[in-house]
Residue, then its C-alpha position, 0 to 999 in steps of 0.5 A: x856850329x849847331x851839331x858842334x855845340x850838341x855834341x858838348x856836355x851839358x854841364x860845359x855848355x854854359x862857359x863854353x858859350x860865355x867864352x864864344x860870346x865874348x868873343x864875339x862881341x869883341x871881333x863885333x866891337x873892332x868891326x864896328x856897326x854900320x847902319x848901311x842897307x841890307x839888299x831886300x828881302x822878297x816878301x814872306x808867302x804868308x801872312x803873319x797871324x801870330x799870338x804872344x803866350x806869356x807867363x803872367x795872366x795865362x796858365x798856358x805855359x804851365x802844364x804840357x797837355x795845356x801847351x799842347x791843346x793851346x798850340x791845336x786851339x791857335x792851329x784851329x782858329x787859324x793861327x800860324x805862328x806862336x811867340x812863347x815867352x822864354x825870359x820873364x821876371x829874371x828867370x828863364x822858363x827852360x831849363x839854362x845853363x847860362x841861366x844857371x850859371x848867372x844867376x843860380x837859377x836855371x829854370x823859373x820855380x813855377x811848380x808848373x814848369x818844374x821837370x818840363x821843358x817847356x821849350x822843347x815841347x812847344x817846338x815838338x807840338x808846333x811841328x806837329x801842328x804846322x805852326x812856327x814856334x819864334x821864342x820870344x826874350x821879353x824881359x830883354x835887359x829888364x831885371x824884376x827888383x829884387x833879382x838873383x842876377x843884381x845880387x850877384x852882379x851889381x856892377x852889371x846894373x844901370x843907374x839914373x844920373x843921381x845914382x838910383x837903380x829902379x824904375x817903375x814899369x807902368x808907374x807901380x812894379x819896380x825894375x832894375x835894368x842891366x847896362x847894355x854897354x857892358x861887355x859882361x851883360x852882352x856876353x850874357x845876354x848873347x849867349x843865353x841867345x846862342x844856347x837858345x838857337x843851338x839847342x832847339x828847332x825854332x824858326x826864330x827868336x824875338x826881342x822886345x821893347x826891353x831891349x834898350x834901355x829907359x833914356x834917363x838912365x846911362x850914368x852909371x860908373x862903366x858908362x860915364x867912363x866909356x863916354x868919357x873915352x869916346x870924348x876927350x874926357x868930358x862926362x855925359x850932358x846932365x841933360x838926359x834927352x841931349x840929342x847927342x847923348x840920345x844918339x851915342x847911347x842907342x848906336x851903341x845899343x845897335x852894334x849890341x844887336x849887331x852882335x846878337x843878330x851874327x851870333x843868331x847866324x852863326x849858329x842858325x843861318x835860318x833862324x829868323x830874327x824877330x823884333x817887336x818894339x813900340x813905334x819908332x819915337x817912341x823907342x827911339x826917345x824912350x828907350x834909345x832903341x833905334x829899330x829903324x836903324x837895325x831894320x835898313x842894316x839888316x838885324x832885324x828879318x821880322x817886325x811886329x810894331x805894338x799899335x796897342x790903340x783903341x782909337x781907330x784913328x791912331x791906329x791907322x796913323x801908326x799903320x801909315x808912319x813912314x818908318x812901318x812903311x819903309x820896313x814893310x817893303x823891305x821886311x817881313x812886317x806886322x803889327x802887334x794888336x791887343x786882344x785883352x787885358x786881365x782885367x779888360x776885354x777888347x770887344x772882337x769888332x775893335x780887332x775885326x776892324x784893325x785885323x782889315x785895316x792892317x790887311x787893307x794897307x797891305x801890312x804883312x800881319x798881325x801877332x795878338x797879345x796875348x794868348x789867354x785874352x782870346x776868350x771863348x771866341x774861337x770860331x770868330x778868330x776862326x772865320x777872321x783868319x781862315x780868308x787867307x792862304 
């Protein structure tokens, strides 16, 4: 499929693969999502040292010799996977056809980015320098407000129960969500996937906690319709967090992932599926994201949980959760650490001492968040990681 889809012309690439996703979607939908257990899988031979590089706060992606002095920093430090973001505030940071095509926009403005293929690059230095290059979808079905794609789309756009469209990330940045019980926005979203995995050498491709959907929102036209279907006529509860609403809504979003993970296999049977969500009831009641169920069906190959917590305490609790433990013995699985913010310094002994405690569980790694947080610490990065294979 993947040498098929090179051999297409560019310029036809973007409708071809809309027309293969809904297609997709559709013999996905009549077969159904079925959270049976996957056979386990052996646990990976190394363990995962992982750095998320993001857009915002970090100039990394922005110039190829600083992407490329980036990825030999991480690679001396002991590092060995990077989780670029490709997806970020409605733009996509390679040039996309089927961003193009959506949103007339194929690559992000970023002076930085222009002319670049920023992708191709971070997978041509990552081979170079032995580490795993998983692109990372960070905005999933999150959309900046404004954005060219609500523009153009908004019938694509979820809604609150009393109609409005925007939700406030950290209670200050306004956002807008795509539905994802749309079929249009599921061809999107996975077509934009399968151009991904088609067109580069990547090891993986990774989801976050915007692959959902805010648990107050869900009562837009297309989707009260769609309940209604589904129950004899009757409209959603007006009650958000109903158990039963909770529950329809993330299953759902579940046989979305379905549908996401087989169209990853069908074009890459090796590229591994990646997802790093918060811990589960927190995703699971905030943003009907039921990752516990994905994991045990098998749509998800690699977790990184988001402990984000300076209370070591927390931290440990989190760590022990029956959900990450079920999942680190049937996956390969890590945890997600926070090295910084802008405007905040995590002290190094704080992620020395998570680093060990993830370690001394037993957990299969950790990915830090994110790359420009790492400081002028490179030879404490350098000795934590360099005591494993």
């Amino acid at each position: 499929m993947r040498l098929f889809l090179r051999s297409v012309p560019r310029h036809r690439l973007g409708s071809l693969l809309l027309m293969l996703a809904v297609a997709l979607g559709m013999a996905i939908a009549l077969l159904g999502f079925s959270p049976s257990p996957a056979p386990a899988k052996s646990p990976p031979p190394q363990e995962i040292r992982g750095v998320w590089l993001t857009n915002i706060d970090s100039d990394v992606l922005f110039s190829k010799e600083k992407l490329r002095q980036g990825l030999q920093r991480l690679r001396r430090m002991n590092f060995n996977t990077a989780y670029p973001t490709v997806l970020n505030g409605g733009y996509t940071l390679y040039p996309s056809n089927i961003q193009g095509a959506v949103s007339g926009i194929a690559l992000d403005p970023e002076p930085g980015l222009r002319g670049r293929d920023m992708l191709a690059e971070a997978v041509t230095e990552g081979r170079r320098q032995g580490l795993q290059i998983i692109p990372w979808l960070e905005f999933g079905f999150m959309l900046p407000d404004p954005s060219a794609i609500a523009q153009r789309h908004p019938d694509w756009l979820s809604q609150r129960r009393d109609g409005s469209e925007v939700w406030l990330e950290g209670g200050r940045i306004p956002r807008r969500w795509l539905n994802p019980f749309h079929p249009q926005v599921q061809a999107y979203l996975t077509a934009l996937v399968a151009e991904i995995v088609s067109r580069y050498d990547i090891d993986g491709i990774q989801f976050d906690d915007h692959f959902g959907l805010p648990v107050d929102f869900g009562y837009d036209a297309y989707t009260t319709n769609l309940y209604a279907r589904d129950h004899g006529g009757k409209q959603p509860p007006a009650n958000a967090a109903d158990p039963a609403w909770v529950k329809w809504r993330a299953d759902k979003i579940s046989a979305v992932m379905a549908q996401v993970f087989h169209s990853v296999k069908a074009m890459d049977p090796d590229c591994i599926v990646s997802l790093s969500p918060n811990p589960w009831e927190f995703a699971y009641g905030t943003y009907l994201q039921d990752w516990r169920a994905w994991e045990r069906a098998g749509y998800v190959e690699q977790l990184l949980v988001q402990v984000y917590r300076d209370d070591m305490a927390r931290f440990e609790s989190e760590l022990r959760h029956p959900t990450v433990r079920q999942a680190n013995g049937h996956i390969s699985t890590g945890i997600g650490i926070l090295a910084g913010l802008k405007n905040r310094d995590v002290p190094m002994a704080q992620i020395e001492a998570q680093v060990r405690k993830v370690r001394s569980e037993g957990i299969g790694g950790f990915s830090m968040f994110f790359y420009q947080t790492l400081g002028n610490r490179d030879a404490a990065f350098a000795k934590l990681l360099g005591d494993r294979p």
